[in-house]
C-alpha positions in Angstrom: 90.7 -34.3 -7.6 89.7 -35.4 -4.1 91.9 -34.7 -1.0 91.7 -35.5 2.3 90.7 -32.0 3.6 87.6 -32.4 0.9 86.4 -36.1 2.5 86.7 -34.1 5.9 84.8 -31.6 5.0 81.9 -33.6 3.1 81.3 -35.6 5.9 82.0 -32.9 8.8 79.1 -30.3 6.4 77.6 -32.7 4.3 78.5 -31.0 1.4 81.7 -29.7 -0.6 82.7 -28.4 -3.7 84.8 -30.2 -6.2 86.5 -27.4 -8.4 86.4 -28.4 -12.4 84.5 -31.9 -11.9 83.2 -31.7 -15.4 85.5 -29.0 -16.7 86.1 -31.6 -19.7 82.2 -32.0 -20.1 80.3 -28.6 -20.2 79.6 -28.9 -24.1 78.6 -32.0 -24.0 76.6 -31.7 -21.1 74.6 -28.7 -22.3 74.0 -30.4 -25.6 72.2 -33.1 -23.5 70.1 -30.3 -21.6 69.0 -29.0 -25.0 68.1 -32.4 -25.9 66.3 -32.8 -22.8 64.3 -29.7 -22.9 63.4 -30.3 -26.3 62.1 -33.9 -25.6 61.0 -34.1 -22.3 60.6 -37.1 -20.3 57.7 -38.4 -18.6 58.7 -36.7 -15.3 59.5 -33.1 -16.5 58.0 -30.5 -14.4 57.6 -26.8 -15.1 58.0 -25.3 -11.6 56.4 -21.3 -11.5 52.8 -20.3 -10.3 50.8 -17.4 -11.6 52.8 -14.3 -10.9 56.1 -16.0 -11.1 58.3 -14.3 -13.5 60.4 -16.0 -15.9 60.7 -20.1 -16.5 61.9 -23.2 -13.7 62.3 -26.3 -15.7 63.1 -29.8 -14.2 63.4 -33.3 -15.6 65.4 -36.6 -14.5 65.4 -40.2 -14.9 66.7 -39.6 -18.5 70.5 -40.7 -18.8 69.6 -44.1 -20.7 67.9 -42.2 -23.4 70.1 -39.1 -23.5 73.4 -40.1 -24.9 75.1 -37.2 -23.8 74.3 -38.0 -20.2 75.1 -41.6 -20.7 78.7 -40.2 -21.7 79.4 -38.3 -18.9 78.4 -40.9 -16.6 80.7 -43.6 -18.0 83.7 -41.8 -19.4 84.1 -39.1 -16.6 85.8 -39.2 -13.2 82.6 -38.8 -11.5 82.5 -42.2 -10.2 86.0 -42.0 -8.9 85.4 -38.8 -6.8 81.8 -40.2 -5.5 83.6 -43.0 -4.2 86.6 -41.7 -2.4 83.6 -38.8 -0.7 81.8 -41.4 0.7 84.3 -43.9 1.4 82.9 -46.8 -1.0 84.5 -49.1 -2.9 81.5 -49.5 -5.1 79.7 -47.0 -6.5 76.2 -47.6 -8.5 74.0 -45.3 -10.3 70.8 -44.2 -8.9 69.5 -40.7 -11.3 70.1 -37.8 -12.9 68.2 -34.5 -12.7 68.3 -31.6 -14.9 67.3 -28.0 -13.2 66.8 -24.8 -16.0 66.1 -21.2 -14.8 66.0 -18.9 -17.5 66.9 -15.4 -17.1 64.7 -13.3 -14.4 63.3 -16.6 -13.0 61.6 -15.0 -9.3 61.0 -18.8 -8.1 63.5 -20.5 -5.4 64.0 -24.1 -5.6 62.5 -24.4 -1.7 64.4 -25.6 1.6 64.6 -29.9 1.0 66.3 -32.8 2.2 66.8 -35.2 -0.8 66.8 -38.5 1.5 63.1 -38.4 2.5 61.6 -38.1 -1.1 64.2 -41.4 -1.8 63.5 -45.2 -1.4 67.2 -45.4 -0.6 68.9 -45.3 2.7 72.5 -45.0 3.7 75.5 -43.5 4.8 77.5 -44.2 1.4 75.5 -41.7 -0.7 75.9 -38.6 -2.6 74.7 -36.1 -5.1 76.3 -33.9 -7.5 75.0 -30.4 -8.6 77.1 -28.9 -11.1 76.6 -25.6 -13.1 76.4 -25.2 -16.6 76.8 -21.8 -16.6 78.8 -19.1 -14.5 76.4 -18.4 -10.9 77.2 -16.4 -8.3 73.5 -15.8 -6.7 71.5 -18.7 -8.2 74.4 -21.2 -6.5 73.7 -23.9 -4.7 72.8 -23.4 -1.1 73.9 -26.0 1.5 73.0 -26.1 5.6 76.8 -27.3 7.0 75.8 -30.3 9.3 72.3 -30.8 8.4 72.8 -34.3 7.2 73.8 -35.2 10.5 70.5 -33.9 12.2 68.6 -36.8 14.1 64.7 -36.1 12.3 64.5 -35.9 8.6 62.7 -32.6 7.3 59.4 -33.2 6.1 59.2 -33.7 1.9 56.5 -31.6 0.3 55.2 -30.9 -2.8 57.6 -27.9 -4.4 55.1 -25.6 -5.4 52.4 -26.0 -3.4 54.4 -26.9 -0.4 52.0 -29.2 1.1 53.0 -32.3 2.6 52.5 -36.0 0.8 53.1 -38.7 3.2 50.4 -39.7 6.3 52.3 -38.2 9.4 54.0 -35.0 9.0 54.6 -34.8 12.8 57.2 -37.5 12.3 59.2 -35.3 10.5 61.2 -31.6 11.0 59.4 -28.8 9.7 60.7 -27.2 7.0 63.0 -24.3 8.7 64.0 -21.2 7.4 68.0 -21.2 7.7 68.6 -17.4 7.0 66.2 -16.8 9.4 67.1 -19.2 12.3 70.9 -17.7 11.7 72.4 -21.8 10.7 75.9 -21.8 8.6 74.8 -21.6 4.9 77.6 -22.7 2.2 77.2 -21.5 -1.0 80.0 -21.2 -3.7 80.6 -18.7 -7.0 80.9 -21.8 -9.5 82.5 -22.0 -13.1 80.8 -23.8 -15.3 82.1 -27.8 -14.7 82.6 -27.4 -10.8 80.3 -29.0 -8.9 79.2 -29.2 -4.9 78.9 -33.0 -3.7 76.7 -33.1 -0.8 75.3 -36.0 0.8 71.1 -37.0 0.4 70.4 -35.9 3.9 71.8 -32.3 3.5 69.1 -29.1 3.7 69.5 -27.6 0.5 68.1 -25.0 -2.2 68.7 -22.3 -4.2 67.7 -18.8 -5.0 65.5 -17.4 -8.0 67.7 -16.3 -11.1 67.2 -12.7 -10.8 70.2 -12.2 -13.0 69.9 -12.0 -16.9 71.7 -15.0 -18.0 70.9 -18.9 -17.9 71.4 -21.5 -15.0 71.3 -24.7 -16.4 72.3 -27.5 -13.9 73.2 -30.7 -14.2 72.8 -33.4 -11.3 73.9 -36.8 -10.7 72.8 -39.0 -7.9 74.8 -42.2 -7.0 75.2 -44.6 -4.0 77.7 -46.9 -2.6 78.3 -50.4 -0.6 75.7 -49.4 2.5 73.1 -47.9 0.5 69.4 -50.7 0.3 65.8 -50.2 -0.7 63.7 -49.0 1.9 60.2 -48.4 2.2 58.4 -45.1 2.7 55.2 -44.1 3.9 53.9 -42.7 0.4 55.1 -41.6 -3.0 58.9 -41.6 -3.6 60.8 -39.4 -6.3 61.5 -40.5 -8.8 58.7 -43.4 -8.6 60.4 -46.2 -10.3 57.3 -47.5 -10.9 57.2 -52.1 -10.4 60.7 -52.3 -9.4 59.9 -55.1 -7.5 62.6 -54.5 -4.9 62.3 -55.5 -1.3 63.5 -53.9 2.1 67.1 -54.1 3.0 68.3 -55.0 -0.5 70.5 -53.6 -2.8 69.3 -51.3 -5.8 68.9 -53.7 -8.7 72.4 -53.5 -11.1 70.0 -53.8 -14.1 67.8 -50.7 -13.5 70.9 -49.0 -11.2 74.3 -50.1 -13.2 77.5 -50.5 -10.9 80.0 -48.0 -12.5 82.8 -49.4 -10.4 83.5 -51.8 -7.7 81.3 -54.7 -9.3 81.1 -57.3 -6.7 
């Protein structure tokens, strides 16, 4: 499923897509978003403001209690294909993330790097972001070579879009790529592919304008180099007394190892 062209072009863009990833899986998959969306979990987030049309719904941190997330996690190939992107051995769960627009939803999901909301650093990390449904314009949306960039762009708050951590100078502003011209890949997706991109790549995604669903599913895992770090205010997820210092590992018990076990 992964070719050497594809582990050239992840780590030359940051991001690539992997035709049919969970081809095997969509059923199942979207029987675990309907679960999800019918018992939220404590994170679950309804993104719109007043005069937003239609419905943005987000949730992760809920694979050990959805068992139709917990399948695809440990019976897929998933695992396999994270580790041969990133060039680990090892390959260890961090989240999943679940992202709903309903038909004729107006709000974007905004400009965002992934790594600076995240108290996990590395090269050896990726993300998965996989369609449930057929998209053309509410695809994915990836910045080719952003996740090689020397500042992080600053994390804010999605709807508001007001910075959280003490010193936004130490961080990119938030740029505008159609506007500033950069290379912007974006695929039509089946349901099942997916686009891998790496935690440090600029990415987002239009509004639904179209009158069908886009459910999403997305799976974040990291590999040998990734360890704990500390940042300057409120990380998502929170992972709240995780008791884990700088440099180390993620902790196997609350991050399993789905191959590679050392």
């Amino acid at each position: 499923m992964v070719t050497d062209e594809m582990v050239a072009a992840y780590r030359r863009d940051g991001a690539v897509l992997v035709k049919g990833l969970w081809a095997d899986w969509v059923d199942v998959i979207r029987a675990g978003i309907a679960r999800n969306m019918a018992e939220p979990g404590p994170y679950a987030a309804e993104n719109t403001r007043a005069g937003d049309t239609g419905r943005f719904f987000d949730d992760y941190c809920n694979w050990e209690r959805i068992p139709e997330f917990g399948r695809v996690i440990r019976e897929s190939q998933v695992a396999e294909v994270a580790g041969a992107l990133m060039g680990s051995r090892r390959v260890q769960m961090f989240h999943d993330h679940v992202l709903v627009k309903e038909p004729g939803t107006s709000r974007a999901t905004p400009w965002h790097q992934d790594g600076p909301y995240y108290f996990v650093e590395g090269e050896q990390v990726v993300s998965f972001w996989s369609p449930m449904d057929a998209v053309t314009t509410a695809s994915l949306r990836c910045v080719a070579g952003s996740h090689l960039w020397p500042r992080a762009v600053l994390p804010t708050r999605w709807l508001s879009e007001t910075a959280f951590y003490p010193d936004p100078a130490a961080y990119m502003p938030v740029p505008d790529p159609d506007a500033e011209g950069m290379q912007v890949l974006e695929w039509d997706m089946a349901p099942g592919d997916a686009v891998a991109f790496h935690y440090r790549t600029l990415h987002g995604a239009r509004g639904n304008t179209s009158d069908a669903r886009r459910r999403a599913f997305s799976l974040r895992l990291v590999g040998e180099d990734a360890r704990y770090v500390e940042r300057p205010g409120p990380t998502s997820p929170p992972y709240p007394g995780h008791g884990m210092q700088a440099g180390e590992r993620l902790r196997e018990d609350w991050f399993p190892v789905l191959t590679g076990k050392n």
